[in-house]
C-alpha positions, 0 to 999 in steps of 0.5 A: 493841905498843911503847911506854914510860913515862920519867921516873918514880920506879920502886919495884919494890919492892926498891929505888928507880929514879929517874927510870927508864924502862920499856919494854912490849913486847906484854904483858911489861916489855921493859928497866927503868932509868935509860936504855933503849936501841934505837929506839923503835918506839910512844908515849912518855909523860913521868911528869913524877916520877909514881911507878910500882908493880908492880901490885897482887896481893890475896890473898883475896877473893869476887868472887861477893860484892861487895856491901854493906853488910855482915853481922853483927848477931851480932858478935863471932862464934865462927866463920866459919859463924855469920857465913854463916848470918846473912848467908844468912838477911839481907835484903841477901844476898836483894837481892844474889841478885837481881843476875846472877852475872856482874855481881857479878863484874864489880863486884868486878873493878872495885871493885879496877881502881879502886883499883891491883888487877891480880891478885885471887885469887877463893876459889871452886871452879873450876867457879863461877869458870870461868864468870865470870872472863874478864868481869872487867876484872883478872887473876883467878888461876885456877891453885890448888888449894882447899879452904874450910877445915880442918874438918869442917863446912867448905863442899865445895869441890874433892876431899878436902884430901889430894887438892887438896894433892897437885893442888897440889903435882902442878902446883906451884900454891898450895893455898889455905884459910881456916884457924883463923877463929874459935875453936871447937875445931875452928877452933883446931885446924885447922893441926894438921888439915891437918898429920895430912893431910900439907897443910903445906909450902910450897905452902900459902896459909892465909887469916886465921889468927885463932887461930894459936897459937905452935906454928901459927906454928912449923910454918908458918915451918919447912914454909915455908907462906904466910898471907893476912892479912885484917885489916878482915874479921877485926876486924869479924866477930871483934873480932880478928885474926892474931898479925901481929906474932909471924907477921912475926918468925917470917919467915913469908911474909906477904901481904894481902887484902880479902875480900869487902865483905859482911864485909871492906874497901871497897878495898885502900886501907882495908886497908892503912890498917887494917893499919898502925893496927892493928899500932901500937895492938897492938904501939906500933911502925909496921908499915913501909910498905915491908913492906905493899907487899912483902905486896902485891906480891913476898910475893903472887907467892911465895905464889900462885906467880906468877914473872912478877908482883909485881915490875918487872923485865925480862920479867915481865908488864906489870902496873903502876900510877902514882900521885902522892903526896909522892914523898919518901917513895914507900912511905908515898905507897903506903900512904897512896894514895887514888882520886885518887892512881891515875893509870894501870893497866896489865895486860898492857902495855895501860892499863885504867884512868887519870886524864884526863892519860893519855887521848893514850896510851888514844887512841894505843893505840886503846883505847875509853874510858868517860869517869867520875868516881871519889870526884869525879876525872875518869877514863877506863876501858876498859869500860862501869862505867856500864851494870854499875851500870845493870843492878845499879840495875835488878835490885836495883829502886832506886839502889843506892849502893855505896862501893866504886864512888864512880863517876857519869858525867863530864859 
């Protein structure tokens, strides 16, 4: 199908287009610019000044635990494998067990939908991920090699890291761990243990980074390697977090992710938040808004190899959002945004999500629409969130509130 959006502010997120059009056609951006040319064959809606993104690509999470509140009676821990065993032996963690896989899923799905998400990269083997991952209502990347972390008390996940690296490098796919979470000497020493195991270069995604040490940062900037930067979770269980600052000054390529809400953030907007507020009390300098939104949008598509997203541009894939905000400023609009600001989500050239005012393009398109409030805003999804909550409530014996689904029906 055709169709376009005009008169909008194109961030994407090089450079600013406005007012700009784009142009859909099936699931791929068709022509981008202040003018589109050839007849339109599809709806044309007005943005009206509204604000288009490239949609958003968050780099670390666990879908399979979405779920609150969070776990860590024992803070700051030592490493990531004493926050596991107080979260399996939690009675929250019993209570979320009684809730289906898929579901779970289908929660993280839309606990980031909601929010401007369009890509989530669910750190989980293969096998567990196959069964669940066409429920969610986004994109969950499917193409990577894996391993839990670089020691040896790390999760048995995939083949051996040799093995996983070489698959990554095989199929030219992201290879992608938890690496230095925490501070054991194992845990300190783990860029040097994927090192010796020839798993350092440029297909390599490192996730949290707590312990990296001026060598580790050396190494990755020459290897060309990525790091996922995960700040909620990092100071929660650990009272710390990466070295961003000397990461981004060493021109390491940077992305973001939430993790799961069992230890991370409730969306990606108090990521960001905490991101900035953390990088002025560390280092008395702003953290450009213009940089979180690269680290969310082209840094991630470099980092989990995906060419055709990340960016709006000409035949990369239809995956945008449109928020309102203080357009004199759209990259503080970005990074300052909140449930209200979402005005549309589209993946794969069809709108998923959006604001009342978008419900002529949901009908034009024929897409049925669950008709909800989110945090108090009246909107429209394309799927049924109501009764996911329902089976949740039910499982679990009570009304569960969860504060990364502020969502009650409209009327």
């Amino acid at each position: 199908m055709e169709w376009e959006v005009t008169n909008g502010i194109l961030v994407t997120p090089d450079q600013i287009i406005a007012p700009g059009a784009i142009r859909i056609q099936d699931d791929k951006i068709a022509q981008i610019g202040k003018k589109i040319t050839g007849e339109l064959h599809g709806p044309q809606i007005d943005l009206n000044g509204l604000m288009v993104f490239p949609g958003i690509i968050n780099c670390h999470d666990h879908l399979l635990g979405t779920y609150l509140p969070r776990v860590g009676d024992r803070r700051p821990y030592l490493n990531w494998l004493m926050w596991d065993n107080d979260l399996k032996a939690s009675p929250v963690y019993a209570e979320r067990q009684q809730i289906e896989s898929a579901d779970l899923y289908q929660m993280g799905g839309y606990r980031h939908l909601i929010a401007g998400v369009t890509s989530v990269q669910d750190h989980i083997p293969h096998f567990v991920q196959d069964m669940f991952k066409d429920q969610v209502p986004i994109r969950v990347i499917d193409k990577y090699a894996v391993a839990h972390s670089a020691t040896s008390f790390a999760l048995k996940w995939g083949g051996s890291i040799e093995e996983e690296h070489s698959l990554a490098v095989e199929k030219d796919i992201p290879f992608i761990t938890h690496c230095s979470e925490g501070y054991d000497k194992e845990t300190v020493e783990s860029v040097n243990y994927l090192n010796e195991r020839g798993a350092i270069d440029n297909h390599t995604v490192l996730i949290h980074g707590i312990a990296f040490s001026d060598d580790d940062i050396a190494l990755l900037k020459e290897r060309k390697s990525h790091v996922v930067w995960c700040p909620v979770s990092n100071l929660y269980m650990f009272e710390d977090t990466a070295p961003i600052g000397k990461l981004l000054q060493a021109g390491v390529n940077v992305t973001l992710g939430t993790d799961s809400p069992m230890s991370g953030s409730v969306n990606i907007f108090e990521e960001m938040q905490v991101a900035k507020s953390y990088y002025l009390d560390t280092y008395g300098e702003v953290l450009p808004d213009k940089v979180i939104l690269q680290m969310l949008t082209t840094n991630a598509a470099k980092a989990m190899f995906l060419p055709d997203r990340g960016k709006l541009a000409a035949g990369n894939l239809a995956d945008f959002i449109v928020i309102h905000g203080d357009s004199s400023d759209p990259y503080s609009a970005f990074t300052s945004m909140d449930y209200g600001n979402i005005m549309l989500v589209v993946i794969g050239g069809k709108p998923r999500y959006g604001d009342e005012l978008f419900i002529p393009l949901f009908e034009a398109m024929q897409i049925p629409v669950q008709k909800i409030k989110v945090a108090g805003h009246k909107k429209v999804v394309d799927g049924d969130i109501l009764g996911l909550l329902d089976r949740v409530r039910k499982a679990v014996g009570f009304h569960k509130e969860l504060a990364f689904l502020p969502v009650e029906p409209w009327d």
